[in-house]
C-alpha positions, 0 to 999 in steps of 0.5 A: 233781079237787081244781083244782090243775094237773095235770103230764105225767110221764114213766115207765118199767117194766121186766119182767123175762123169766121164765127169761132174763136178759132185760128189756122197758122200757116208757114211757107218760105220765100226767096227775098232779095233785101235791096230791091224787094222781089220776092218769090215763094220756095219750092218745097223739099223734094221738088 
């Protein structure tokens, strides 16, 4: 957007299960641009 060079990251969200002690990590990419914060999800591998 603003034509600074966007970076893939890496990030991890864990939920927690109702009513157990359980939890589920899950991990997805996404393009940040570090001056302007837009953001946008990576596509997966193969797409």
């Amino acid at each position: 957007m603003c034509g600074e060079t966007m970076r893939l990251r890496e990030r991890e969200v864990v939920d927690r299960m109702p009513g157990t002690t359980q939890t589920k990590a899950t991990r997805y990419q996404e393009w940040v641009c570090p001056e302007c914060d837009y953001f946008e999800e990576a596509e997966e591998a193969g797409s």
